[in-house]
N, C-alpha and C positions, 0 to 999 in steps of 0.2 A: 264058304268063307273066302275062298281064292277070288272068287267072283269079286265079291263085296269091298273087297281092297282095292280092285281097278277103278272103282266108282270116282272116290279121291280125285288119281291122276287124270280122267279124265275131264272132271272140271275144271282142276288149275293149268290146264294144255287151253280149254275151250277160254276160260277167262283171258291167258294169253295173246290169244286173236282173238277177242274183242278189243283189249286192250288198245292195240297195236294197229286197229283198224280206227277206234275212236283218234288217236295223236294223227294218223292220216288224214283224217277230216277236217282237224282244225285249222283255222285259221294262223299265217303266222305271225308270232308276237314283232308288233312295230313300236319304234324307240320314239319316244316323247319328246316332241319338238321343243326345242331349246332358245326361251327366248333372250336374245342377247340384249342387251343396254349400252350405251355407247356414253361414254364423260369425255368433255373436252373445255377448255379454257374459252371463256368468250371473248379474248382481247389476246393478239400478238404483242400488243406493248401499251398501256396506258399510263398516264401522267395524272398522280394526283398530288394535291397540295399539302403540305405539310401540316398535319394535325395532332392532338395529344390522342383522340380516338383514334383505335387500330383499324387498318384497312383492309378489307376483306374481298381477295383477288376472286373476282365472280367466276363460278365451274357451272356449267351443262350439263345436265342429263337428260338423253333423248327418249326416254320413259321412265315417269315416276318409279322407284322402287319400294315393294312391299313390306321392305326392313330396313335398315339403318344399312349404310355404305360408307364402310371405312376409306379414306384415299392417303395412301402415303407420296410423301411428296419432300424433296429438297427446296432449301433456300440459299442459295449462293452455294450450293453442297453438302449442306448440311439438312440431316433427316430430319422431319416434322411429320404431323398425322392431323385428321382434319376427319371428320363424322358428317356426311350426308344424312340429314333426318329421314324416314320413311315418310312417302309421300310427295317428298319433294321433288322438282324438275331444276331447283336451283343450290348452291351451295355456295363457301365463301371459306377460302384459308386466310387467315388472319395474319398481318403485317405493322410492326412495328411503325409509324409512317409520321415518328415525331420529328427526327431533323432532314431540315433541307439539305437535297443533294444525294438522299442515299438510293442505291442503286441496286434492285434486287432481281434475280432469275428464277424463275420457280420452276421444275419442270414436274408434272406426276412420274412417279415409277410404280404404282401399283393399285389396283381398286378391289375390294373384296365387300363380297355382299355377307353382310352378318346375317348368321341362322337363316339362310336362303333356302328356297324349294329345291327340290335337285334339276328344274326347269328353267332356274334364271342364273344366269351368266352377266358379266359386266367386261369390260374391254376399255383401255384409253385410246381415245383416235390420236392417232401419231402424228398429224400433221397440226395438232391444237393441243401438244401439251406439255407447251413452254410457253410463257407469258415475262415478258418482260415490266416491272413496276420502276415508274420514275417518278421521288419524290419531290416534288418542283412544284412553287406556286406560282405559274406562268401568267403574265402580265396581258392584259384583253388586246383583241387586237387593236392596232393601232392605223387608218385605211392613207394616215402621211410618212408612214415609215413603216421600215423593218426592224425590230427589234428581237436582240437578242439577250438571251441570258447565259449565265457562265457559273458552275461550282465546280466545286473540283473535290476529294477527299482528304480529309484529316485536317480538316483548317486552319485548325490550334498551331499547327505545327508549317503549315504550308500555304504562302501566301500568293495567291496567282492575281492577275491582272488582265483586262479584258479590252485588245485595240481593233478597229476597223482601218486599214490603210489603202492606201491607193497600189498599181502595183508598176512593178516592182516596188514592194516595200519603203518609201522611201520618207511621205510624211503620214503622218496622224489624221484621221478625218474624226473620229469619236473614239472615247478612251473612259474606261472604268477603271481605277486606279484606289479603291477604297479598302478596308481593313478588316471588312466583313466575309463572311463563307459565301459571297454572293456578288457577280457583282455583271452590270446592265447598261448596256447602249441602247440606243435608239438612231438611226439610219434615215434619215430626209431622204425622201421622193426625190424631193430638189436637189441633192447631188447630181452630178451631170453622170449620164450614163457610160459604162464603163464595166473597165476589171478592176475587180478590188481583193483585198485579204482579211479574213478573219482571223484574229493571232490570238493566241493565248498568250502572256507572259510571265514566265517564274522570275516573281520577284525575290523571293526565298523560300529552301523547301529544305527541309530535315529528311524525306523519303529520296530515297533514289530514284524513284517510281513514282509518278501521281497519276492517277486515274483523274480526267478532266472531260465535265460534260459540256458540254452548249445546246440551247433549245433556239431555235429560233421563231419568232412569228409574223409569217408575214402579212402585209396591208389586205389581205382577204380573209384571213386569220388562221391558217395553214400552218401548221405545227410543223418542223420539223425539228430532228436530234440527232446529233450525232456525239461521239463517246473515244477515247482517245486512252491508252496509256501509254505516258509522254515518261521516257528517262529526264531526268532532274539535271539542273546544272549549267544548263545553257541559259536563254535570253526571251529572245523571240521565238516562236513556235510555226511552222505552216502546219496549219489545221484543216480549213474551209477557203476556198476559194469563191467568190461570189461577183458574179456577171447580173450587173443591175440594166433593165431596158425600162423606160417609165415607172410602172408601180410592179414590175416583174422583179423578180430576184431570183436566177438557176445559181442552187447553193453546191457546191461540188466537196467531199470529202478528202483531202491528199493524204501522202505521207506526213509525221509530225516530225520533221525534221527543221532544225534550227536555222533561221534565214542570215544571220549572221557567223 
């Protein structure tokens, strides 16, 4: 009987080195490659025209994803959320984009793949994820002038006016001086070449503060924008500086500080 009891321990010693020799042999387990997905805005700043339809700020995705992709994302600071369909390479956060003049920043803060594999990853590329939206229905180019446009915020309340002068400031070459949230020069070729000014002017403003845009377009049809917020109260404004040579215009951005 003494015999017949060893029998036991010496299987479960022998099963032990097997055991121990089989996890030796194996291969060792390798981690599944992760594939990342990368979202990014396709536009650093676009200008669209004001419409009743909402505008839908175009997103990238550099590989379709197998499920639905939440993007969280601010507008002017404020949080919003936006659904990438499965399957898609493309996406669109939706934008108010009914009055002229308004002025949105979107940046993402966050992309999360819904009910994802534990293989797929998403990432915002940091150098594409802020888009700037300008709601402006920008006038075609015009190849006998420079034209510019001018809004400014809260209109109801704040009435700006829009001059071209010679410089030092001294007369009027073209002047928007109307009642509306909008208001438009247009700059002759045939002006003699020179330095000139582009002036904002607070004819009246309830804000202490107004955010003031101008677009301009020149005779190739070249957008440019620049964006201002002006303290209230003074007169004339330096905004934009502009060196006309033939149908050239170099538009310079200054300080907005009151020339009077």
């Amino acid at each position: 009987m003494k015999n017949i009891k060893l029998i036991p321990l010496f299987l479960i010693a022998l099963s032990l080195i097997v055991s121990s020799c089989a996890i030796d042999d194996d291969d060792p387990i390798v981690g599944e490659t992760i594939i990342t997905k990368t979202v990014s805005f396709a536009d650093e700043e676009v200008i669209v025209p004001a419409s009743s339809t909402p505008y839908n700020a175009a997103v990238l995705v550099s590989e379709a994803f197998g499920t639905n992709a939440l993007i969280e994302y601010t507008v002017n600071g404020v949080s919003a959320g936006a659904t990438i369909p499965y399957g898609n390479v493309t996406g669109g956060l939706p934008l108010d984009v009914s009055e002229e003049g308004l002025i949105y920043e979107v940046t993402m803060t966050d992309i999360s793949v819904l009910e994802k594999p534990d293989n797929v990853d998403a990432v915002i590329d940091q150098s594409r994820k802020t888009v700037k939206v300008i709601v402006l229905t920008v006038p075609d180019a015009d190849p006998n002038a420079l034209q510019v446009v001018m809004t400014w915020d809260n209109p109801t309340q704040n009435d700006w006016d829009l001059w071209i002068t010679d410089s030092p400031p001294t007369v009027g070459i073209v002047a928007s001086q109307s009642v509306t949230p909008l208001e438009q020069v247009s700059f002759s070729n045939f002006n003699p070449d020179g330095s000139y000014h582009i002036l904002p002017r607070d004819w009246f403003s309830a804000d202490a503060v107004v955010n003031v845009l101008m677009v301009a377009v020149h005779p190739d049809g070249t957008v440019e924008t620049f964006t201002e917020a002006i303290t209230s109260g003074g007169d004339f404004y330096y905004m934009v500086d502009m060196e006309k040579v033939g149908t050239n215009y170099m538009l310079t951005q200054v300080p907005a500080t009151p020339v009077f």
